[in-house]
C-alpha positions in Angstrom: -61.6 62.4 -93.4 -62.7 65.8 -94.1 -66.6 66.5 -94.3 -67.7 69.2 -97.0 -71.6 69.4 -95.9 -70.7 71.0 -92.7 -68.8 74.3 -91.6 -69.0 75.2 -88.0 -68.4 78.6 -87.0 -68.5 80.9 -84.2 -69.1 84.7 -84.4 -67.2 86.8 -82.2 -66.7 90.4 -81.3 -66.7 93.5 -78.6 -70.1 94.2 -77.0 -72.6 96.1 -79.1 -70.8 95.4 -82.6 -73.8 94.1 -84.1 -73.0 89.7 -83.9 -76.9 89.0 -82.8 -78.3 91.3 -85.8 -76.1 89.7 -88.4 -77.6 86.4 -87.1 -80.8 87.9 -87.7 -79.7 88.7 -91.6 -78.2 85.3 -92.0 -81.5 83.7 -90.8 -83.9 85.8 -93.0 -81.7 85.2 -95.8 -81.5 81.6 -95.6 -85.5 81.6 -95.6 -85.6 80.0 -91.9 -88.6 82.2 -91.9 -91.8 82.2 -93.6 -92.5 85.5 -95.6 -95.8 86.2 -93.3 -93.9 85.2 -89.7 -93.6 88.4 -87.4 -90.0 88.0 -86.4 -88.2 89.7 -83.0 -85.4 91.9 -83.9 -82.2 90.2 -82.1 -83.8 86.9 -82.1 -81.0 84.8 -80.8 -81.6 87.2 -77.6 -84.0 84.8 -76.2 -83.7 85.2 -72.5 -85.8 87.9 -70.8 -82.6 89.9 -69.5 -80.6 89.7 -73.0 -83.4 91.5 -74.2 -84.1 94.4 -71.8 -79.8 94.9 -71.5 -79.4 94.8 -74.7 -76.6 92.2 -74.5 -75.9 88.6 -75.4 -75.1 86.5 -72.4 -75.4 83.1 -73.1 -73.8 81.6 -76.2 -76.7 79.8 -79.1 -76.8 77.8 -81.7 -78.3 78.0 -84.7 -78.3 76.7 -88.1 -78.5 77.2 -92.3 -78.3 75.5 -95.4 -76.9 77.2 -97.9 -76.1 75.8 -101.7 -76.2 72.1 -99.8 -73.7 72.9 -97.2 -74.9 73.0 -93.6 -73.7 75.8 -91.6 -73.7 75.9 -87.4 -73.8 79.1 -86.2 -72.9 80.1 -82.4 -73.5 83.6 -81.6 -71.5 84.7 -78.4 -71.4 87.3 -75.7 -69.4 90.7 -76.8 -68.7 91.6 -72.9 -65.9 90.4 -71.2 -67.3 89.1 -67.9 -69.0 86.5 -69.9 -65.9 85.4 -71.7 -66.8 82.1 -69.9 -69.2 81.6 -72.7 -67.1 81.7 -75.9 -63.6 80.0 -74.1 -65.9 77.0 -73.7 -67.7 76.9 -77.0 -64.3 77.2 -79.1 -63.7 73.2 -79.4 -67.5 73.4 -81.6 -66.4 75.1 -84.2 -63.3 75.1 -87.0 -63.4 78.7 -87.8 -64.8 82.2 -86.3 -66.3 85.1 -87.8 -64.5 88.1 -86.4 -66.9 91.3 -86.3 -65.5 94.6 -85.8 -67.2 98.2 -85.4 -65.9 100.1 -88.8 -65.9 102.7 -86.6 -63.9 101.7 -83.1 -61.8 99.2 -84.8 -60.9 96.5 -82.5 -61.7 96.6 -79.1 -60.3 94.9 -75.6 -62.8 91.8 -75.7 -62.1 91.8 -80.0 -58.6 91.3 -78.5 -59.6 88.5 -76.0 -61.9 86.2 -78.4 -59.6 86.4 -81.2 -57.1 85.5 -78.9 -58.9 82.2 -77.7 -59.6 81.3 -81.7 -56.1 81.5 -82.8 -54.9 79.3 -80.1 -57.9 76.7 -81.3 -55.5 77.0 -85.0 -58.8 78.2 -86.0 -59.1 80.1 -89.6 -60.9 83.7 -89.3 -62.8 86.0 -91.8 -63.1 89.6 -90.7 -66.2 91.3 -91.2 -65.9 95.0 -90.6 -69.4 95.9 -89.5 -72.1 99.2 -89.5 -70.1 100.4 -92.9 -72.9 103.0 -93.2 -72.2 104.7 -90.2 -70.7 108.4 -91.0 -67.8 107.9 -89.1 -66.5 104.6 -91.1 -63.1 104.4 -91.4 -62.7 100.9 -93.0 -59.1 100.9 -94.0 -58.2 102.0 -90.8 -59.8 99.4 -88.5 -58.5 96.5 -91.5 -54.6 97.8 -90.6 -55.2 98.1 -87.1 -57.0 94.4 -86.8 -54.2 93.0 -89.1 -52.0 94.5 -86.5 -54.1 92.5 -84.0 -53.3 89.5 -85.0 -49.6 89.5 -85.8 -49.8 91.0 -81.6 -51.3 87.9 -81.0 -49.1 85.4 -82.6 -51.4 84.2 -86.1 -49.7 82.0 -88.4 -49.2 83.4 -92.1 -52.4 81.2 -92.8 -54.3 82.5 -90.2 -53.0 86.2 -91.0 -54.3 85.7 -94.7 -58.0 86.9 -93.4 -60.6 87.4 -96.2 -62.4 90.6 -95.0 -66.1 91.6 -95.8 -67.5 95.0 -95.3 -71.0 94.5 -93.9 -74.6 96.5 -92.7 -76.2 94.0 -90.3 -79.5 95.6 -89.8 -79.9 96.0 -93.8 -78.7 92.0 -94.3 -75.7 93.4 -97.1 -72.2 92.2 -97.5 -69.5 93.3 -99.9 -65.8 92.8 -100.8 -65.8 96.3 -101.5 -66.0 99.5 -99.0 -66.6 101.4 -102.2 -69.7 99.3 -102.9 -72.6 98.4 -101.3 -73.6 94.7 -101.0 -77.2 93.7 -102.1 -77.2 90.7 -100.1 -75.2 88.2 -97.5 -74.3 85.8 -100.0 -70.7 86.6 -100.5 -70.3 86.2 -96.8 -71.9 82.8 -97.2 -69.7 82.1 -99.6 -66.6 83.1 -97.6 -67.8 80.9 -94.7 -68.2 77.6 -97.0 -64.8 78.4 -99.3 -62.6 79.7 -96.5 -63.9 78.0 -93.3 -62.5 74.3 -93.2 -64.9 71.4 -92.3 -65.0 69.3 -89.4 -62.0 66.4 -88.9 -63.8 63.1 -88.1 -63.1 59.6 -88.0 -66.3 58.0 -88.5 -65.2 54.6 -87.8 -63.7 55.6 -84.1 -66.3 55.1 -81.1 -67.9 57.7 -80.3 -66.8 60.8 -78.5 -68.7 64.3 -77.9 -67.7 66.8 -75.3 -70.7 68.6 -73.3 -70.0 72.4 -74.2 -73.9 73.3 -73.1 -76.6 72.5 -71.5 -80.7 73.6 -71.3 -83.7 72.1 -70.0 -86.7 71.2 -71.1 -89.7 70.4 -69.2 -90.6 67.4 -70.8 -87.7 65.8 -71.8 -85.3 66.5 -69.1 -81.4 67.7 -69.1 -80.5 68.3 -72.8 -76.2 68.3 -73.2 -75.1 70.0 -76.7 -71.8 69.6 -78.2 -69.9 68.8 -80.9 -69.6 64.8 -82.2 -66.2 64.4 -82.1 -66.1 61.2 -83.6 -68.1 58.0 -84.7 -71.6 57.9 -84.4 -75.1 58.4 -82.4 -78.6 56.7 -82.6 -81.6 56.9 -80.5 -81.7 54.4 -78.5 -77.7 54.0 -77.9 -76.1 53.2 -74.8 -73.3 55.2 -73.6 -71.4 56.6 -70.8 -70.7 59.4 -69.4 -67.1 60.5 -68.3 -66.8 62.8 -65.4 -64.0 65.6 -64.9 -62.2 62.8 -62.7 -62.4 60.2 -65.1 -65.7 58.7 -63.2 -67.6 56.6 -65.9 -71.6 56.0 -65.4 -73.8 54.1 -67.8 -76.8 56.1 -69.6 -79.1 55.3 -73.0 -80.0 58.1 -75.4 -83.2 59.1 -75.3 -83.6 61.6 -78.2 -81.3 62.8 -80.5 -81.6 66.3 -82.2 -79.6 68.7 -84.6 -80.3 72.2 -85.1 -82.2 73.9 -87.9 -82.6 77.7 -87.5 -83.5 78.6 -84.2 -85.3 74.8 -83.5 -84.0 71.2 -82.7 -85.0 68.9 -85.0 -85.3 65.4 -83.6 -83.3 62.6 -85.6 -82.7 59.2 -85.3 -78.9 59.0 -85.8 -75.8 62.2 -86.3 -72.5 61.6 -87.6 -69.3 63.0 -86.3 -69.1 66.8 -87.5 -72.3 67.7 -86.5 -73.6 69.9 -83.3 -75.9 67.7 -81.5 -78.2 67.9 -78.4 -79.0 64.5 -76.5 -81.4 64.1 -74.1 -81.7 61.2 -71.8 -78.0 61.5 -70.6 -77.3 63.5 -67.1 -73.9 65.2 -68.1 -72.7 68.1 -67.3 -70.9 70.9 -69.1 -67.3 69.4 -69.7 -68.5 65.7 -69.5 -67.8 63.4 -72.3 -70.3 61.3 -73.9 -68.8 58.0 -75.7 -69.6 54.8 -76.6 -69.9 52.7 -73.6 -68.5 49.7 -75.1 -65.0 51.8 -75.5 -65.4 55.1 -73.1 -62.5 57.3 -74.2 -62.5 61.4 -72.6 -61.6 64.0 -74.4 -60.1 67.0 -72.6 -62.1 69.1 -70.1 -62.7 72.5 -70.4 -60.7 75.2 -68.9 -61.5 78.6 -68.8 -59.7 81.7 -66.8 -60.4 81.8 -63.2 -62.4 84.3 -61.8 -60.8 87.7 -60.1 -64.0 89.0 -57.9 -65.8 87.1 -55.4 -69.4 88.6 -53.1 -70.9 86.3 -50.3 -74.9 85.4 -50.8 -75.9 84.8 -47.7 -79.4 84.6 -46.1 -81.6 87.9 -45.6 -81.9 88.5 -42.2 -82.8 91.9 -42.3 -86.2 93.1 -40.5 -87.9 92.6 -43.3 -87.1 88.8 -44.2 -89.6 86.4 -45.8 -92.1 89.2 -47.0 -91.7 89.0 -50.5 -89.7 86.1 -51.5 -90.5 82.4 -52.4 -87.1 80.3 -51.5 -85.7 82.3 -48.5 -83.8 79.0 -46.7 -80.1 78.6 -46.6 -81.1 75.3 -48.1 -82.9 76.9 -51.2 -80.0 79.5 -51.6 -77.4 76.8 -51.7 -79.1 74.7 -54.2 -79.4 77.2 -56.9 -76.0 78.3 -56.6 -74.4 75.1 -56.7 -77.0 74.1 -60.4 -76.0 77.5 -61.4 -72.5 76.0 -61.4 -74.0 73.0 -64.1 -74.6 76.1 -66.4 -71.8 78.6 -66.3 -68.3 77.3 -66.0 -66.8 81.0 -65.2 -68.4 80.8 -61.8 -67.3 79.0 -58.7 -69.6 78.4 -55.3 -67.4 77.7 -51.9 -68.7 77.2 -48.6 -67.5 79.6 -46.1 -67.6 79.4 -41.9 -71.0 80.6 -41.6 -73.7 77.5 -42.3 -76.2 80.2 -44.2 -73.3 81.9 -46.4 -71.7 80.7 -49.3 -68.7 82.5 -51.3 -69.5 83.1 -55.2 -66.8 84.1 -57.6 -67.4 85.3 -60.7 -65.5 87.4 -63.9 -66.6 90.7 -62.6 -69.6 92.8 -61.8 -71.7 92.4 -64.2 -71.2 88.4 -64.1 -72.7 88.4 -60.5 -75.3 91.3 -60.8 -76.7 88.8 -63.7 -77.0 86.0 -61.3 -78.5 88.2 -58.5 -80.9 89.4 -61.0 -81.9 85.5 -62.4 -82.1 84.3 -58.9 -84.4 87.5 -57.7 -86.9 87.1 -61.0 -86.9 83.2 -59.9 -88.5 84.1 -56.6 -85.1 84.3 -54.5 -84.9 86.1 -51.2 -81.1 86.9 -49.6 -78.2 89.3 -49.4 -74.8 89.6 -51.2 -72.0 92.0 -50.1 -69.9 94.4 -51.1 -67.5 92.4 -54.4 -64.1 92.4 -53.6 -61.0 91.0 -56.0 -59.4 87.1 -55.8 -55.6 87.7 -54.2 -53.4 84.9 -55.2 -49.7 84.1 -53.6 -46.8 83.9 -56.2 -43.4 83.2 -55.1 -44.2 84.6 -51.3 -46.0 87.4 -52.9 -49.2 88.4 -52.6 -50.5 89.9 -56.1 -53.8 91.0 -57.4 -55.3 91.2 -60.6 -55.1 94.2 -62.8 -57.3 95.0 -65.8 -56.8 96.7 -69.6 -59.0 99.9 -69.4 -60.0 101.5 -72.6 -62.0 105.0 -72.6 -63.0 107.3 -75.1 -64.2 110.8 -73.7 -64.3 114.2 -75.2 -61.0 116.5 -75.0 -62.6 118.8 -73.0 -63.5 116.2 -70.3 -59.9 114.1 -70.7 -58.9 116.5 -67.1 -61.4 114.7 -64.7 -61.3 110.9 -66.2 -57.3 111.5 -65.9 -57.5 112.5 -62.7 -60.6 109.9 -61.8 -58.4 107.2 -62.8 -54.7 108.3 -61.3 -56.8 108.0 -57.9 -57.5 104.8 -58.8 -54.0 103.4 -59.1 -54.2 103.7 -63.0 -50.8 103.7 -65.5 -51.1 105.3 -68.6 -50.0 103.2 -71.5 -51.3 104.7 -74.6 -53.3 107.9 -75.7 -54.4 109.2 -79.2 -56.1 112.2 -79.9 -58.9 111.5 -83.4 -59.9 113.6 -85.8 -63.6 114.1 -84.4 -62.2 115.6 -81.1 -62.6 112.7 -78.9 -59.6 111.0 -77.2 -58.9 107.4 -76.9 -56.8 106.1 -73.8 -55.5 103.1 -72.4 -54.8 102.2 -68.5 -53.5 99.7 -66.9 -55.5 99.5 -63.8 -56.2 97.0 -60.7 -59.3 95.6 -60.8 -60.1 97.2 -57.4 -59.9 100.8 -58.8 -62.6 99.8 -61.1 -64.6 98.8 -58.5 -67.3 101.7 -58.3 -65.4 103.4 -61.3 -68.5 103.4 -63.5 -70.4 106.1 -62.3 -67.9 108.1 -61.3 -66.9 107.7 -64.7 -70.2 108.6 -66.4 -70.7 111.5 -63.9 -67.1 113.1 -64.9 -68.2 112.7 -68.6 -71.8 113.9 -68.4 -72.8 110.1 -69.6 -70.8 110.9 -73.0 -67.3 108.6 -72.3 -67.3 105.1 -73.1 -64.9 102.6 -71.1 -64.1 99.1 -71.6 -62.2 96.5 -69.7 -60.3 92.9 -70.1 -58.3 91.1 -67.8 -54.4 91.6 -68.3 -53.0 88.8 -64.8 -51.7 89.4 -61.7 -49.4 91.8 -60.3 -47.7 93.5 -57.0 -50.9 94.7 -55.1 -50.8 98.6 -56.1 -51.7 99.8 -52.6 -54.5 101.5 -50.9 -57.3 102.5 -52.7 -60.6 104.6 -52.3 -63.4 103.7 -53.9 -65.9 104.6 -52.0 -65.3 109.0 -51.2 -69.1 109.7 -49.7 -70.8 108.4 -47.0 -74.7 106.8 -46.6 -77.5 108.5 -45.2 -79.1 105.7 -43.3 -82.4 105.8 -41.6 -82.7 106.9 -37.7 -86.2 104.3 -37.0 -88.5 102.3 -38.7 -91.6 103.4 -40.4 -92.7 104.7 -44.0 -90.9 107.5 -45.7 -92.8 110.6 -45.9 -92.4 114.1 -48.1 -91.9 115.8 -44.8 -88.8 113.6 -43.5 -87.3 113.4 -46.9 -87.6 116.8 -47.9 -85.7 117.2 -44.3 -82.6 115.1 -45.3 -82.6 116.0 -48.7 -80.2 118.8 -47.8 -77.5 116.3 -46.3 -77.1 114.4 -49.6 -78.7 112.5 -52.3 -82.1 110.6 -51.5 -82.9 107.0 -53.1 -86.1 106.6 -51.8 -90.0 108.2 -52.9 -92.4 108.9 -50.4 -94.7 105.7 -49.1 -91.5 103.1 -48.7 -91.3 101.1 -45.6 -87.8 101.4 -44.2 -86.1 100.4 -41.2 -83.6 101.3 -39.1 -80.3 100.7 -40.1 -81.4 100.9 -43.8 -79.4 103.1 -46.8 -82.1 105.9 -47.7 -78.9 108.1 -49.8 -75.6 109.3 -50.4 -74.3 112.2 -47.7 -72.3 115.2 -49.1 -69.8 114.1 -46.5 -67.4 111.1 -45.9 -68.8 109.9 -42.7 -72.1 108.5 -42.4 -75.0 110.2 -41.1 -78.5 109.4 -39.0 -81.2 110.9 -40.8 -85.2 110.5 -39.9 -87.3 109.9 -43.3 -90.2 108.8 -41.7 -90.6 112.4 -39.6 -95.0 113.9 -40.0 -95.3 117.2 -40.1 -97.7 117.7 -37.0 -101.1 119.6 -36.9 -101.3 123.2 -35.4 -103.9 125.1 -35.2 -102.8 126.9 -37.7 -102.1 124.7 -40.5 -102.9 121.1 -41.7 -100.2 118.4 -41.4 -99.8 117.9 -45.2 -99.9 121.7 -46.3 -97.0 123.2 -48.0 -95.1 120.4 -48.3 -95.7 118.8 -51.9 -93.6 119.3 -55.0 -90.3 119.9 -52.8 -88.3 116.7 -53.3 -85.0 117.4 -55.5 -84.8 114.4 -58.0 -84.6 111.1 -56.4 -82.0 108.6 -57.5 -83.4 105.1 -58.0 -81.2 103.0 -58.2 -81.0 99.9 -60.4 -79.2 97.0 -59.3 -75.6 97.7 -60.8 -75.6 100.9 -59.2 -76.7 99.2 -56.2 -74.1 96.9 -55.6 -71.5 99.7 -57.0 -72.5 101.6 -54.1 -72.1 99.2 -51.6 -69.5 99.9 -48.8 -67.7 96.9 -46.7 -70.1 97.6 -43.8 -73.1 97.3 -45.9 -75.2 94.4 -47.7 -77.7 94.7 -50.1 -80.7 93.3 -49.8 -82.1 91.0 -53.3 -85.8 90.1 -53.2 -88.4 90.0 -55.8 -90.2 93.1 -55.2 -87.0 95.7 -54.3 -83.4 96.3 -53.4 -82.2 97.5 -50.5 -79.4 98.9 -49.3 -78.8 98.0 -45.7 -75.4 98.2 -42.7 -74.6 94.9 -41.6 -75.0 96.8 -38.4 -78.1 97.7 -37.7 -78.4 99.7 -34.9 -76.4 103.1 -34.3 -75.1 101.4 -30.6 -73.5 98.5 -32.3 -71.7 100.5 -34.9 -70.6 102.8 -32.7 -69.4 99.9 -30.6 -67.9 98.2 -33.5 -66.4 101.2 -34.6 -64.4 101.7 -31.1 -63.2 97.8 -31.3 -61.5 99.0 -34.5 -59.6 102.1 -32.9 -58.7 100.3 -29.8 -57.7 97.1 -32.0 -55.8 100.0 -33.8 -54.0 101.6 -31.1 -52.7 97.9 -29.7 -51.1 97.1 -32.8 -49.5 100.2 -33.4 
């Protein structure tokens, strides 16, 4: 039987095309709120780093009632490292809201989540959003989505899209370009009239597949996900079915359904709903079903991952200062519950006892994790992120990416030329009317390794790029990535004005005045290729005839300070970077000059044998 008091529906789109504020509308219009409650902007955005990146990178759900009907919402990630997210939350829902910018039209991640909801046989409605914007060319982005999804294989019932022209941050909808909406209620009513609802055999036992999970302090593990099937009370004893078909007995302890941004406990849910059950230790792609007849529904399976950086324990001179877990023991644990949460990422033990292997969608995906574990007290080192090579047919193959830029005419030159260095093909290029060109590569995923600045420095911060995986291919051949050297500090001590103002000259400096450093350790980028020795913690000495600090204020160029993207951008195969709560640093894996130089001359000789 079909249910009519539920819809479930996901909202998907490209990064920054507004999915979190049109949440926000939704939930003030469905008076989740009372008129006097102070309200974030981007509530859904409830983690700490969602916030301060201005991204969504966990998928949530929410709830309304509107006219009787129940609505489950699940806003998802817009970037395509976290495509994890809204692959595994697709087998919640029965239909998606599509957003697109009615300005960019669809984008390579619109192309990637649509993609994922038509093979689900799930119903869209498009919803062209930031109509206001100057630039709007709605009819435009309607041919070129329609386009989309014949491209992608939609059934004539799937390609007969109702489409809504929206303002998220104004909470207005309207069938009509030509005429502003007052309110969200026609898209409402397009979710409840064109959005089927949930499938369900009430009389079946009990089935619910474990999409998410979260953890509260007081009631343990919580696992959310869809009922499938049948029935749940508080109280109930199921089971839990592993990926490998294991089956262990458990007993619900709480049962809870969503009601705008809370969980509302109840004492039984049907088949249809989203539920979250506490009391049960399953994990995400674990079914939960009725122990007297266990029956699994199929895993989840999401795209493996094409980069991969080793965390591995800080052994750098300044190890356990600043951090709170700093074992190998620590380090492994978090990684392997991290796995629990996020089913993009894998965690693989490599030779070393105190190194472990992560692999993640790209790197964003594991500057995320660095930056979680760091803010959780964590003290170690990752290296440089290199890409996944797989064997097909005898043939070693690597994966290659969809790269999308926009960048001014006048700039088109240097990004051209950026990217051909880079191993990047050409496929596509149209010149718009506001003089700004849009291009398309296919590129490996190597050459965008370190691309992003480069990128942004070529364009004077104005381009915009955007990437999606596209599968393997032939490996393109060498690559450089990585044109300038370091400039790494010649002893240990603590930067002064006098030192740095000294090795300013060879390159750009990372470091203010008054930081410890030590030898071996990245201060800044040389001019050069090659590396260079520089001292940064050099005093200007006292004469009689001047003071040891005159003269030498106000002469340091800007300093670059890295954040952590940039960080582990910059990052070349002899270096690590340092992660602990207070800093980042940039470090060889070599510390001293004598060993690289050693190293250095194993290579050449290693060099001239096998030639």
């Amino acid at each position: 039987m079909q249910r009519t008091d539920i819809r479930n529906v996901a909202i998907i789109a490209h990064v920054d095309h507004g999915k979190t504020t049109l949440v926000d509308g939704m939930l003030r219009q469905s008076r989740i709120f009372r008129d006097n409650q102070h309200v974030e902007e981007r509530v859904m955005d409830s983690n700490a780093l969602e916030r301060e990146r201005g991204i969504t990178i966990m998928a949530k759900n929410t709830a309304v009632m509107y006219r009787g009907v129940k609505i489950n919402i699940v806003d998802t990630p817009g970037h395509a490292d976290f495509g994890g997210e809204v692959e595994r939350i697709m087998n919640m829902v029965d239909g998606v809201l599509l957003l697109v910018d009615a300005v960019d039209g669809p984008m390579p991640q619109t192309k990637f989540v649509l993609r994922q909801a038509l093979r689900r046989g799930h119903r869209a409605i498009l919803v062209v959003n930031k109509i206001d914007r100057p630039q709007a060319r709605p009819n435009h982005v309607l041919n070129e989505t329609f386009d989309l999804f014949l491209d992608l294989g939609a059934t004539e019932e799937q390609a007969e899209f109702p489409t809504l022209y929206t303002n998220a941050i104004l909470g207005t909808a309207s069938a009509d370009h030509r005429h502003d909406g007052t309110t969200l209620e026609p898209l409402f009513d397009a979710i409840v009239d064109r959005i089927p609802g949930p499938d369900v055999d009430p009389a079946a036992p009990a089935q619910l597949l474990v999409t998410t999970t979260t953890y509260d302090d007081y009631i343990g593990r919580i696992a959310v996900g869809r009922l499938q099937s049948g029935t749940l009370h508080k109280g109930q004893a199921v089971a839990r079915i592993d990926h490998h078909g294991g089956i262990t007995s458990a007993k619900i302890t709480q049962l809870f359904t969503f009601n705008g941004l809370a969980r509302e406990e109840v004492d039984e849910a049907a088949a249809g709903d989203i539920v979250a059950v506490a009391g049960v230790e399953a994990g995400i792609g674990d079914t939960i079903a009725d122990a007297a007849d266990p029956r699994p529904l199929p895993p989840i399976r999401v795209e493996e991952p094409t980069l991969r950086m080793s965390f591995s324990v800080n052994n750098s001179p300044f190890a356990g200062r600043e951090g709170k877990f700093v074992t190998s023991r620590k380090l492994r644990e978090r990684l392997y519950s991290e796995l629990e949460r996020d089913v993009a990422l894998r965690v693989a033990d490599s030779d070393s006892a105190d190194t472990l292997v992560v692999s993640g969608r790209g790197e964003l995906h594991l500057a995320i994790l660095i930056e979680t574990m760091r803010r959780e007290g964590y003290e170690f080192q990752v290296s440089r992120p290199e890409v996944i090579l797989k064997e097909v047919d005898g043939e070693t193959q690597e994966p290659y990416e969809q790269l999308e830029i926009e960048v001014a005419q006048e700039e088109l030159g240097a990004v051209v030329e950026l990217t051909g260095r880079r191993r990047g093909t050409l496929k596509d290029m149209k010149y718009r009317d506001d003089g700004m060109v849009h291009a398309v590569y296919k590129i490996p995923t190597r050459g965008l390794l370190g691309l992003r600045q480069a990128f942004l420095t070529a364009t004077r911060g104005r381009g915009v790029m955007n990437t999606l995986i596209e599968g393997y291919g032939p490996l393109a051949g060498a690559i450089a990535t990585r044109e300038l050297g370091s400039l790494i500090a010649f002893e240990d001590g603590t930067t002064t004005t006098f030192g740095l103002n000294a090795a300013q000259d060879r390159g750009q400096l990372f470091l203010n005045p008054g930081v410890e450093v030590y030898e071996g350790m990245v201060v800044g980028q040389h001019i050069r290729e090659r590396d260079l020795e520089v001292n940064v913690v050099r005093k200007k000495h006292l004469t009689n005839m001047r003071s040891s600090n005159s003269d030498i204020a106000a002469k340091l160029d800007g300093i670059r300070e890295l954040s952590l993207d940039d960080a582990v951008e910059f990052l070349a195969d002899d270096e690590l970077l340092e992660v602990t709560p207070k800093a980042y640093r940039i470090r060889k894996r070599l510390l001293t000059k004598q060993d690289r130089d050693r190293a250095i001359g194993q290579m050449k000789r290693a060099a001239g044998v096998a030639s």
